[in-house]
C-alpha positions in Angstrom: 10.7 0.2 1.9 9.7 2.7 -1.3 12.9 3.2 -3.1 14.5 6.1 -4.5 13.4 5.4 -8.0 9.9 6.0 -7.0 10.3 8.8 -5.0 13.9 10.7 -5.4 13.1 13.1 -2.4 13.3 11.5 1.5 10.2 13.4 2.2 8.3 11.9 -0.2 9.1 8.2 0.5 8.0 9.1 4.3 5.0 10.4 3.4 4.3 7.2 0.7 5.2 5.3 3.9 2.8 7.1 6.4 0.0 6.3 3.8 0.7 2.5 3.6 1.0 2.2 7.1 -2.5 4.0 7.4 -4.1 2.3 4.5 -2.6 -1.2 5.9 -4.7 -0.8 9.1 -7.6 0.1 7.3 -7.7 -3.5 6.0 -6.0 -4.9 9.3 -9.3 -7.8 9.9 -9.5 -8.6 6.1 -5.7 -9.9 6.0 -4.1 -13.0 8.1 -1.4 -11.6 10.5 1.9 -12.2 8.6 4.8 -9.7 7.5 3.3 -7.8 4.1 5.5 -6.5 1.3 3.9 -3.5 -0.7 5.0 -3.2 -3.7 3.9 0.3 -5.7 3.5 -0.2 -9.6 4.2 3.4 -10.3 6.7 6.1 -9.4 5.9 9.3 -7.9 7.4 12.3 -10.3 8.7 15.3 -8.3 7.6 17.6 -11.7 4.0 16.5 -11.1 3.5 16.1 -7.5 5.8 19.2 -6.7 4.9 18.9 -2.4 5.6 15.6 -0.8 3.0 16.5 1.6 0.1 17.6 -1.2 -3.8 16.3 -1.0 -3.0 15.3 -5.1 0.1 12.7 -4.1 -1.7 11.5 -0.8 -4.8 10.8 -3.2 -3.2 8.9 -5.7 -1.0 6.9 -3.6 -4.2 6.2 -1.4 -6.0 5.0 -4.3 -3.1 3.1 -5.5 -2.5 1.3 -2.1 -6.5 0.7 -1.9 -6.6 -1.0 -4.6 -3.9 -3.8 -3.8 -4.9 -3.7 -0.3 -8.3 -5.3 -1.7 -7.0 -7.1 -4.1 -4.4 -9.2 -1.4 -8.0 -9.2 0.8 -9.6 -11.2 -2.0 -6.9 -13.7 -2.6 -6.7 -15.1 1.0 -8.3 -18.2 1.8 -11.3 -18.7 4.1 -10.1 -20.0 7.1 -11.4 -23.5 8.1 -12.8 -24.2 4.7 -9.1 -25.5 3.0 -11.2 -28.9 1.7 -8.9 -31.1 3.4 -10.6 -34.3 5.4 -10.8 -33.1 9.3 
């Protein structure tokens, strides 16, 4: 979901969509299988990204989504080593 707030134009929130779907696989292996929410910190202005298909938005919502993509990859536990007694 990318709400209107961040992008006012449908074009735009498709194409913020398209990227997290293609960033998401990128980091596929590094996250547990599980239902993700992506949350942007910052909207998209129409006055300074003026196409919703131009190389300036998709780079900054790339780097954006890269970014918390490898921060969630950090945070998840190794699996088998939780410290409990086996």
């Amino acid at each position: 979901m990318v709400p209107k707030r961040w992008a006012k134009r449908a074009v735009t929130r498709n194409s913020i969509k398209r990227q997290i779907y293609s960033v998401s696989n990128d980091f596929e292996s590094a996250l547990p299988v599980a239902a993700h929410v992506v949350r942007l910190r910052a909207g998209f202005d129409r006055a300074k990204f003026l196409s919703a298909t131009s190389e300036l938005l998709k780079a900054a919502v790339r780097q954006e989504l890269q970014q918390l993509f490898e921060g969630a990859a950090r945070r998840q536990p190794v699996a088998g080593l939780s410290g409990g007694a086996a």
